[in-house]
C-alpha positions as CSV (number, residue, x, y, z in Angstrom):
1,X,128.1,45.1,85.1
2,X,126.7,47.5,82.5
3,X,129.5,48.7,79.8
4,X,130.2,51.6,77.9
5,X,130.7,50.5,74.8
6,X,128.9,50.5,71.6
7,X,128.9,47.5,70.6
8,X,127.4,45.9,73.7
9,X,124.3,43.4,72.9
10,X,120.8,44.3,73.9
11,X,120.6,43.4,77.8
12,X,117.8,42.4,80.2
13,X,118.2,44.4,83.3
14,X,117.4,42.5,86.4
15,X,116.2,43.7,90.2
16,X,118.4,44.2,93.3
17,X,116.1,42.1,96.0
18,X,117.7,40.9,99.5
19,X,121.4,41.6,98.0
20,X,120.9,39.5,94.9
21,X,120.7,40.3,91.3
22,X,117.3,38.7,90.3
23,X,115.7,38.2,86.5
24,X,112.4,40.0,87.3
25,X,109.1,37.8,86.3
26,X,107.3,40.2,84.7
27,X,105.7,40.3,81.3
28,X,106.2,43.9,80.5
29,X,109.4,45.1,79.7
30,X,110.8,48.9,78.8
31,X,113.4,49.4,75.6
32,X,116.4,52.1,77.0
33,X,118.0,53.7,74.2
34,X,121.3,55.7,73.5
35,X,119.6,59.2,73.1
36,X,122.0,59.9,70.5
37,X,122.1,57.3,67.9
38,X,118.2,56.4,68.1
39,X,119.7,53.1,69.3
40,X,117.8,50.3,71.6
41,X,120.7,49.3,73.8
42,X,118.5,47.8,76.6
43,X,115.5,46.2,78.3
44,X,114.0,47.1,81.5
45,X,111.5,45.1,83.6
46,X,108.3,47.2,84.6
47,X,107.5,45.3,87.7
48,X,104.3,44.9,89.1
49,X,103.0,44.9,92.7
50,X,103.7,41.4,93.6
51,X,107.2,42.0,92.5
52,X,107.3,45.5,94.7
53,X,106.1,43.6,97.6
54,X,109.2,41.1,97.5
55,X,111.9,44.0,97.5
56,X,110.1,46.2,100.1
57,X,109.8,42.7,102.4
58,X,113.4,42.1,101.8
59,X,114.6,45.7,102.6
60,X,112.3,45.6,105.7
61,X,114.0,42.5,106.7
62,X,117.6,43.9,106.7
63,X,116.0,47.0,108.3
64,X,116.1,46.1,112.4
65,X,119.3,45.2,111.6
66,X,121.3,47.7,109.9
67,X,119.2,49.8,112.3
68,X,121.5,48.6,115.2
69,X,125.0,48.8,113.8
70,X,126.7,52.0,115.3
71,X,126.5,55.3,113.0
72,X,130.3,55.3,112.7
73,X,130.5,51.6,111.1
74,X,127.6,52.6,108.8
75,X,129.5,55.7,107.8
76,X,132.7,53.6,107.3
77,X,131.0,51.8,104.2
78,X,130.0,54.7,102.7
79,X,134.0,55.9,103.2
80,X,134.3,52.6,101.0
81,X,131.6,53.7,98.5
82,X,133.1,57.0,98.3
83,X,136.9,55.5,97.3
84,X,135.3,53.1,94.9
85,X,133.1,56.3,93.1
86,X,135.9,57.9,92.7
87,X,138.2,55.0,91.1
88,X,135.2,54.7,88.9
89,X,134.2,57.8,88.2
90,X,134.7,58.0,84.5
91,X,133.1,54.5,84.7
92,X,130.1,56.1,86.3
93,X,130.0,59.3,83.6
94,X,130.5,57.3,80.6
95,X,127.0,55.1,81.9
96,X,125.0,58.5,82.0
97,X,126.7,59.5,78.8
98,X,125.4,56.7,77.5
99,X,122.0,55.9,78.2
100,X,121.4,59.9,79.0
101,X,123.3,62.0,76.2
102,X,125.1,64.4,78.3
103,X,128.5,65.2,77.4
104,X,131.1,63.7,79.2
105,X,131.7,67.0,81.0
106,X,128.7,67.1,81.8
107,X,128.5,63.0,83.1
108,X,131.6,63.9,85.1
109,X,131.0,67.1,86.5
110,X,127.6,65.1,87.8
111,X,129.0,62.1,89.1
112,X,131.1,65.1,91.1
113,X,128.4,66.4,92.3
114,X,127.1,63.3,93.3
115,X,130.0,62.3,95.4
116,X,130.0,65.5,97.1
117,X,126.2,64.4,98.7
118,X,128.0,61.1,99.6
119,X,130.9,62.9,101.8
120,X,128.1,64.4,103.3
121,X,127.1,61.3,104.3
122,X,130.5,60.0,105.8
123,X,129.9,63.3,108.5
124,X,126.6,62.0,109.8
125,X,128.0,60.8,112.8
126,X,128.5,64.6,114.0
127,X,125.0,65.4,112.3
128,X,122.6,63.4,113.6
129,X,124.0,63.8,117.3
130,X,120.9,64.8,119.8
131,X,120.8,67.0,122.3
132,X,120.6,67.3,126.1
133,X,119.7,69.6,129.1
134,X,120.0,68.3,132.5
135,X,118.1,69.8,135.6
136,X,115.7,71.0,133.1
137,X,113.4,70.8,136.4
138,X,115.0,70.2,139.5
139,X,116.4,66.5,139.2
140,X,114.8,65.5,135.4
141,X,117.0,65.8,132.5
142,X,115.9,65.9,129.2
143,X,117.5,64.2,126.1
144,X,116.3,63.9,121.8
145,X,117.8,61.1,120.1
146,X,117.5,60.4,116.2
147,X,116.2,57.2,114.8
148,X,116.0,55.6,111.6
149,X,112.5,55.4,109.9
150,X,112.9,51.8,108.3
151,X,111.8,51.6,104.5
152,X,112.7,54.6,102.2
153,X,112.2,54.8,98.8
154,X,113.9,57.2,95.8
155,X,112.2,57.6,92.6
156,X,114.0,59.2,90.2
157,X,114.3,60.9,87.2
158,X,116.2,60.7,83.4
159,X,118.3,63.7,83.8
160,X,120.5,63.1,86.2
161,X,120.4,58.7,86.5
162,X,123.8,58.8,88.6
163,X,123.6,62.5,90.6
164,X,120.0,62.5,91.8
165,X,119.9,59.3,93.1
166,X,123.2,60.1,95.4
167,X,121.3,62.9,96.9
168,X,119.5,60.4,98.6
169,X,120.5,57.0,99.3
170,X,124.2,58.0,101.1
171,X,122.3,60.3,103.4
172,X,119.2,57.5,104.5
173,X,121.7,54.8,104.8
174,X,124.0,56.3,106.9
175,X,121.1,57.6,108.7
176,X,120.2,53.8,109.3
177,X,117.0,53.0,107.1
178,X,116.9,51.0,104.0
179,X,116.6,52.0,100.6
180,X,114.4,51.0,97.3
181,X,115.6,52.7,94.6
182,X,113.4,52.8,91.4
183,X,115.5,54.9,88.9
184,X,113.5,56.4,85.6
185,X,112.6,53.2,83.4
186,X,114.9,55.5,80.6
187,X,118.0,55.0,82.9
188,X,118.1,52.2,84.4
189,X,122.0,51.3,83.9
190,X,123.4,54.4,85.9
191,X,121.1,52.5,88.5
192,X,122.7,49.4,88.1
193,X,126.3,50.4,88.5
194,X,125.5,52.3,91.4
195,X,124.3,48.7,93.1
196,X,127.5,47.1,91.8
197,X,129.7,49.2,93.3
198,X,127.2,49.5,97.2
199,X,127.5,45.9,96.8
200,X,131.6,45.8,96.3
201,X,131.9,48.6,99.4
202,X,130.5,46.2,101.5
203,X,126.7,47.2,102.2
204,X,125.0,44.3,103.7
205,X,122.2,42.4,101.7
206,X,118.9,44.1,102.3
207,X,120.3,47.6,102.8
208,X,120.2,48.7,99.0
209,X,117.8,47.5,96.6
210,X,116.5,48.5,93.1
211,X,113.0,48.0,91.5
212,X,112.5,48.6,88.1
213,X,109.3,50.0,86.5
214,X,106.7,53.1,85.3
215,X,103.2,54.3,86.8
216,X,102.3,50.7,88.6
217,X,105.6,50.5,90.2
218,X,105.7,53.5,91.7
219,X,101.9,53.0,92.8
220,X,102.9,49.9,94.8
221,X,105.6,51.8,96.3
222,X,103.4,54.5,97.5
223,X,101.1,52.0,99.3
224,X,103.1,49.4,100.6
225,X,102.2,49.1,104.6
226,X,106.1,49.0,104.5
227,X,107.3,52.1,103.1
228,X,108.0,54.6,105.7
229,X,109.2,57.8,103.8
230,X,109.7,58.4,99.8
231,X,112.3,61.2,98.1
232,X,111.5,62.0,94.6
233,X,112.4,64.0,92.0
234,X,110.7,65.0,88.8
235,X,107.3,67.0,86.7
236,X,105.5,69.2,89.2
237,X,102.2,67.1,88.2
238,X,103.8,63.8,89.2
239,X,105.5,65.5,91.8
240,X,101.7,66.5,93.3
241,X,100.5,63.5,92.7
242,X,103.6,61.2,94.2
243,X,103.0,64.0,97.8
244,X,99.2,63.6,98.0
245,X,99.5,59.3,97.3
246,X,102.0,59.1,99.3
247,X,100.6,61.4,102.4
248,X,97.5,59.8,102.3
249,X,98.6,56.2,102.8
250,X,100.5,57.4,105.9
251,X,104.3,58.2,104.4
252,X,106.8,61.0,104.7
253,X,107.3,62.6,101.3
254,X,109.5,65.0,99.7
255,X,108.7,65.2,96.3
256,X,110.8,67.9,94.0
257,X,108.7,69.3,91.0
258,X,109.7,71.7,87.8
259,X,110.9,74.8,87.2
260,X,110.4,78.0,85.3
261,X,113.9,79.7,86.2
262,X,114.5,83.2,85.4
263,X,117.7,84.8,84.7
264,X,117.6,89.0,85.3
265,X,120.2,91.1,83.4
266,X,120.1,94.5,85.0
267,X,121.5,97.2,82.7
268,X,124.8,97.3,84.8
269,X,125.3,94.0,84.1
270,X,128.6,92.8,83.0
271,X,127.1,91.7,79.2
272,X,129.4,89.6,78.0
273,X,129.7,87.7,81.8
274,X,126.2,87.7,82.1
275,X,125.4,85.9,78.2
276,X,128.1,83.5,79.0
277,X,126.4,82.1,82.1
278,X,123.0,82.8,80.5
279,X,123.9,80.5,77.6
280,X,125.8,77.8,80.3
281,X,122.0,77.6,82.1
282,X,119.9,77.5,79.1
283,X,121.6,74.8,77.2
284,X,123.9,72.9,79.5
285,X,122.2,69.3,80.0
286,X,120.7,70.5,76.6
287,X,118.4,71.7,79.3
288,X,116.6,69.1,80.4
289,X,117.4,70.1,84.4
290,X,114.9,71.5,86.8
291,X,117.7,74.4,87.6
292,X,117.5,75.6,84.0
293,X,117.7,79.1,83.3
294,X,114.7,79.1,80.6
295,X,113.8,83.0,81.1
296,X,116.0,85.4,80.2
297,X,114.6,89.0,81.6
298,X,116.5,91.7,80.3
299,X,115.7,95.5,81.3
300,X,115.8,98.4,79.7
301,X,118.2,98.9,76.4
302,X,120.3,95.9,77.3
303,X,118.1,93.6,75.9
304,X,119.0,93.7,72.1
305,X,122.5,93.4,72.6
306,X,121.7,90.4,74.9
307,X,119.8,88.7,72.6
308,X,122.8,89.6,70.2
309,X,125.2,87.7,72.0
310,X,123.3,85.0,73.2
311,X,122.4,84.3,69.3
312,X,125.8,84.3,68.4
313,X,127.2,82.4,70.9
314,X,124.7,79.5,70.5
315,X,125.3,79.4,66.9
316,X,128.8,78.2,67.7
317,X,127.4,75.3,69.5
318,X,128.7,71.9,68.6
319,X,125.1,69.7,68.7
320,X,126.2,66.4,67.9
321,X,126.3,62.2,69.3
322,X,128.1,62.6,73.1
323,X,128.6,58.9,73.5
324,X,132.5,58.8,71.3
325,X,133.6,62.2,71.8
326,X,134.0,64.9,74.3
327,X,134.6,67.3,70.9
328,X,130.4,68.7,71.6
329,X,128.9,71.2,73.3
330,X,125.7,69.7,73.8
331,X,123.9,66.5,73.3
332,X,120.5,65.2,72.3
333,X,117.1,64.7,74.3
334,X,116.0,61.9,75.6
335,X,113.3,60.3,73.5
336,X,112.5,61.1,69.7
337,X,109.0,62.2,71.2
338,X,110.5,64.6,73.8
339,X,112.6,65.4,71.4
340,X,109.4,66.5,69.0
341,X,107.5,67.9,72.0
342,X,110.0,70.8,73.0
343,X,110.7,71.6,69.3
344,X,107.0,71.8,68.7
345,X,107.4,74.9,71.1
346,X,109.2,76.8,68.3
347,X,105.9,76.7,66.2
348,X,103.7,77.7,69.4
349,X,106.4,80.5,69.7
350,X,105.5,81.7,66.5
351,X,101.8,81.3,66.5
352,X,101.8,83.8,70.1
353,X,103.4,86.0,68.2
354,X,107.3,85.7,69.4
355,X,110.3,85.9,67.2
356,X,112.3,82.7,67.0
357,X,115.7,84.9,66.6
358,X,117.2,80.4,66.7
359,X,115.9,77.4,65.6
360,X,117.3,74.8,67.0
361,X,115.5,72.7,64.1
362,X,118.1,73.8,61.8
363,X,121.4,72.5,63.3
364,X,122.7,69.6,61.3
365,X,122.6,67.4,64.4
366,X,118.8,67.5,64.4
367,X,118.4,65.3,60.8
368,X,120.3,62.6,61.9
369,X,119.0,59.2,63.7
370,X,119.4,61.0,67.2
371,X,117.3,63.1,69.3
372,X,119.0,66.1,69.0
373,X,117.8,69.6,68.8
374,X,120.1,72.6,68.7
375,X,120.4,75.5,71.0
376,X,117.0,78.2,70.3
377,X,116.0,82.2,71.4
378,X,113.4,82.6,71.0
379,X,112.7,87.1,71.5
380,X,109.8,89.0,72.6
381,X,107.9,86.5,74.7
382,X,105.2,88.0,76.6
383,X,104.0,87.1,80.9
384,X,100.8,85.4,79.4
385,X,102.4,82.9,76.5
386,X,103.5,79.1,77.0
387,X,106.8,79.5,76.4
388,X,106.9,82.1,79.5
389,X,104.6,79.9,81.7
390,X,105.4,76.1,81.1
391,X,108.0,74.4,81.8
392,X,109.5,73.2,78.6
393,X,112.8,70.9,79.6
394,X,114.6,71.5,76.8
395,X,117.2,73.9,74.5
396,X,114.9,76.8,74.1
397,X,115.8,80.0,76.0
398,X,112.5,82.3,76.0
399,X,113.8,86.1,75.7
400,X,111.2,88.3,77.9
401,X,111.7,92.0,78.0
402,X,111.1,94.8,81.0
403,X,111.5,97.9,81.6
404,X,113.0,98.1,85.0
405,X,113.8,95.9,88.0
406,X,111.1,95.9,89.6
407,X,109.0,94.7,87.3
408,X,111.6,92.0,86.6
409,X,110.8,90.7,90.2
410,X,107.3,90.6,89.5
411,X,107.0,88.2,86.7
412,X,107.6,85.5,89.1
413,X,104.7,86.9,91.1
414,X,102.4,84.5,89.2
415,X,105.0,81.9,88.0
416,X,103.6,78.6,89.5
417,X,106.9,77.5,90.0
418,X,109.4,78.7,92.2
419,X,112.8,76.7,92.1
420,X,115.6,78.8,90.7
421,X,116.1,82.6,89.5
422,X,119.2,84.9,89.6
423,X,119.9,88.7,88.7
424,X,122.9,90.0,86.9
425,X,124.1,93.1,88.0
426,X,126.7,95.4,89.8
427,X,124.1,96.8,91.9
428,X,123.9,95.8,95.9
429,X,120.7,97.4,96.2
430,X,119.4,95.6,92.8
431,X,120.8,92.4,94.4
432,X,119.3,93.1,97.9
433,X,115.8,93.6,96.4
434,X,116.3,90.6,94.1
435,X,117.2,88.2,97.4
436,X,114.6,89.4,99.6
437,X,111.8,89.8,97.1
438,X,111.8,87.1,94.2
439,X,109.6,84.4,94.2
440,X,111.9,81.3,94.5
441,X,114.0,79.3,96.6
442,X,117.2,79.0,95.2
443,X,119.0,82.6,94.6
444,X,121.8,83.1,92.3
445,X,123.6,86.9,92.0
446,X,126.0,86.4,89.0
447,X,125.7,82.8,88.8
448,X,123.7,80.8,86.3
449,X,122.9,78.2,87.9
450,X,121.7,78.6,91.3
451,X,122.1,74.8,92.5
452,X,123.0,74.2,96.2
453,X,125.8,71.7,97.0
454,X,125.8,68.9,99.1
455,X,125.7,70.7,102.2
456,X,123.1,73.1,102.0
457,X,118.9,71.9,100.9
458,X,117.5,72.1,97.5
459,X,115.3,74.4,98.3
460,X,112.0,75.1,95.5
461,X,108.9,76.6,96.5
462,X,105.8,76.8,95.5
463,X,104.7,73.7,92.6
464,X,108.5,73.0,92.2
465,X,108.4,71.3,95.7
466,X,105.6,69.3,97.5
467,X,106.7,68.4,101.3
468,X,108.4,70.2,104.2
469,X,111.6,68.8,104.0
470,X,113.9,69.1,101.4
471,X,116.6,67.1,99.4
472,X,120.2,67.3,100.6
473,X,121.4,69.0,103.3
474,X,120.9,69.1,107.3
475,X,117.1,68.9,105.9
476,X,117.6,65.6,104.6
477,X,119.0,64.6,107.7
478,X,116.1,65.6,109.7
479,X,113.7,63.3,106.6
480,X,115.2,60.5,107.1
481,X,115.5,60.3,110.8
482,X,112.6,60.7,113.5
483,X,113.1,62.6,117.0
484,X,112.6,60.8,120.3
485,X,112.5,62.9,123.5
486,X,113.3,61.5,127.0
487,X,112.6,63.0,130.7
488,X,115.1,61.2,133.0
489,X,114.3,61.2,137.3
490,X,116.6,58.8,139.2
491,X,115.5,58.6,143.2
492,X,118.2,56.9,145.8
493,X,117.2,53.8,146.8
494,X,117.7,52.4,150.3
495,X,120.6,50.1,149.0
496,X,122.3,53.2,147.7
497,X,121.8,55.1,150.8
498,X,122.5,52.4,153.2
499,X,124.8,49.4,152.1
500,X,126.8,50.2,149.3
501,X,130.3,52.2,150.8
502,X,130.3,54.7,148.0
503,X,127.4,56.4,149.0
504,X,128.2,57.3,153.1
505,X,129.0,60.8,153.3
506,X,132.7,60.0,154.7
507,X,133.1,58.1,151.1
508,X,131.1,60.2,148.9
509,X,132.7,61.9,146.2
510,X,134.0,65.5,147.3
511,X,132.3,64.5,150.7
């Protein structure tokens, strides 16, 4: 089993195929780093098609069968898994700590999160229920049942390598397919403990499996005869891409894109509540998460002393290493090279003619051997610059002024994305007008990050979600289950009517 520690040797990660832990035989392998020493701490197979083909054969193998063990004993094991997550939870959040950079809080408040989607899970029994009419015409009842599609497969992304992949394994399982998982080749060991502990709950071989790789991987997965349905979760382009490959070899897809979240203040706002949560959305994750708040929209004269507060408050950011102390407020990126993307942002900012009121570039975290950059606001952005149209996964909060509410709702109008967005205000009618009108799917009224739990769908529009059903939720159910309908007509036979006792009118029930 993966460790935490950091003196732990430079590992070769293997695949999960038919229940067993397998060295993979390919020649190309991934390095996995801790994001915030700059340290190689890994090796990850990129697996090719022939090695694809082997897990998805195995998972289809177990398939028939976990197919036909009752609902209630497949919800049982993931009671088991649900114990075991949470006797290892900090095992589970120092992993993503690790190979991720979050902060511990962070990690844990995740693996939470996560754990949540798998309780949802244990109450599939009630969920995925059909329904019945009888004498829907005279003497023909009517019945739907929900089945199990077979194959699934979740591809995943870095930012969340223990939460994302719980929203959807626990809910296909239970429903009674299979599952591939092929986490992000940056973090893979989340991955792996995750198998440990299906594995220690006992999950029948077959029933879990993990495939390790990058473009060609996920290719083979979206073509495999095999493959019935595929959940995934990452850029808008790859998101596009993942829906139209996938839909056009013949699978069900939900495929969850970016984000371009905005965060109103209305001049009633509560200033102080509002920059709190602001700050909390922008930077939390060091905001590499599609629910980011990454738009501040202030209106009218509150928008100086926002930016006021919002400066000062990230100032007092601890940036620093995540992976031996809980003492910081944010971590580092991912890669040196994202890390160098979304700081070269600053310097677009500055060339469109925005005021970088806080480079993240200068906090001391950002010279040392990690991928850290500190918390930036960056004023003044206008509808038609980058920084107000793409989707920059990272610490830089983009400060874009109007002049009343209204025209707050419309900047979304020709936002690509549509994920997130919330208002702050005291206002019912602002609020009301907000709901009904913004362009998004997820609303938030005095909350910064507008993230469904486990029991409702993650809802994005527009390029921040490819499909028709969505992630989590009774939506999920209805993904990874398909609808049978049956019309019922019984006729009496001559043996009823005639031999058997029960069915002479002196004998028959009530008769």
């Amino acid at each position: 089993m993966p460790t935490t520690t950091l003196t732990q040797p430079v590992q070769k990660l293997p695949i999960l195929c038919g229940g067993q832990w397998i060295e993979s035989t390919t020649q190309r392998w991934g390095d996995v780093f801790n994001p915030s020493r700059g340290q190689k701490i890994a090796q990850v197979p990129l697996c090719d098609a022939q090695e694809v083909d082997r897990v998805v054969r195995a998972a289809a193998a177990a398939a028939d069968g976990w197919a036909d063990v009752p609902v209630v004993e497949r919800a049982r094991v993931m009671f088991k898994f649900r114990q075991i997550c949470q006797e290892r939870a900090e095992d589970l959040a120092k992993c993503a700590t690790r190979e991720n950079g979050k902060t511990l809080g962070e990690a844990r408040a995740s693996v939470h999160r996560g754990i949540e989607v798998v309780e949802f899970a244990c109450g599939l029994p009630s969920l995925i229920m059909g329904c019945t009419l009888s004498n829907i015409v005279r003497n023909v009842d009517s019945e739907t049942t929900r089945h199990p599609l077979g194959v699934c497969v979740g591809i995943t992304p870095f930012n969340f390598p223990v939460m994302v992949p719980m929203w959807m394994f626990p809910i296909a399982i239970v429903c009674g397919n299979t599952f591939v998982l092929k986490p992000s080749e940056r973090v893979p060991l989340s991955a792996h403990l995750l198998g440990e502990l299906l594995i220690e709950a006992g999950l029948p071989a077959g029933v879990f499996s993990i495939v390790h790789g990058d473009k060609p991987c996920v290719d083979a997965l979206l073509a495999h005869p095999q493959v019935a349905a595929i959940s995934f979760v990452g850029s808008s382009a790859v998101a596009q891409y993942v829906y139209e490959t996938g839909a056009r070899h013949g699978k069900r897809v939900q495929a969850a894109g970016g984000a371009k979240n905005h965060l109103i203040v209305a001049p009633d706002a509560d200033l102080d509540q509002a920059a709190a949560a602001i700050g909390a959305s922008a930077f939390g994750c060091a905001g590499e998460r599609c629910m980011a708040g990454s738009v501040a929209v202030p209106v009218g004269a509150i928008a100086d002393p926002l930016v006021d507060r919002l400066v000062k408050a990230a100032r007092k950011m601890r940036t620093g290493p995540t992976d031996t102390s809980d003492a910081v407020d944010m971590g580092p990126l991912i890669t040196r090279q994202h890390q160098q993307r979304v700081a070269g942002y600053l310097d677009i900012a500055h060339r469109e003619g925005a005021t970088v009121a806080l480079d993240g570039r200068e906090a001391e975290a950002a010279r040392s051997d990690g991928f850290f950059l500190g918390p930036s606001v960056v004023d003044r952005v206008a509808k038609p610059m980058r920084l107000a149209t793409e989707e920059i996964f990272g610490p830089i909060l983009s400060v874009l002024r109007v002049n009343d509410v209204n025209e707050a709702i419309a900047v979304a109008r020709d936002c690509p994305h549509g994920n997130g967005a919330s208002i702050f205000t005291n206002s019912g009618w602002a609020a009301r007008q907000f709901k009904m009108n913004f362009n998004a799917g997820m609303i938030g009224i005095n909350i910064g990050v507008p993230a469904p739990m486990a029991w409702f769908s993650f809802t994005g529009w527009n390029k921040s979600f490819f499909g028709d059903l969505h992630i989590q939720g009774m939506e999920s159910v209805y993904f990874y289950t398909q609808q049978k309908t049956i019309m019922t007509r019984w006729f009496e036979s001559s043996l009823e009517s005639h031999h058997d006792p029960i069915w002479r009118s002196s004998d028959a029930p009530g008769g």
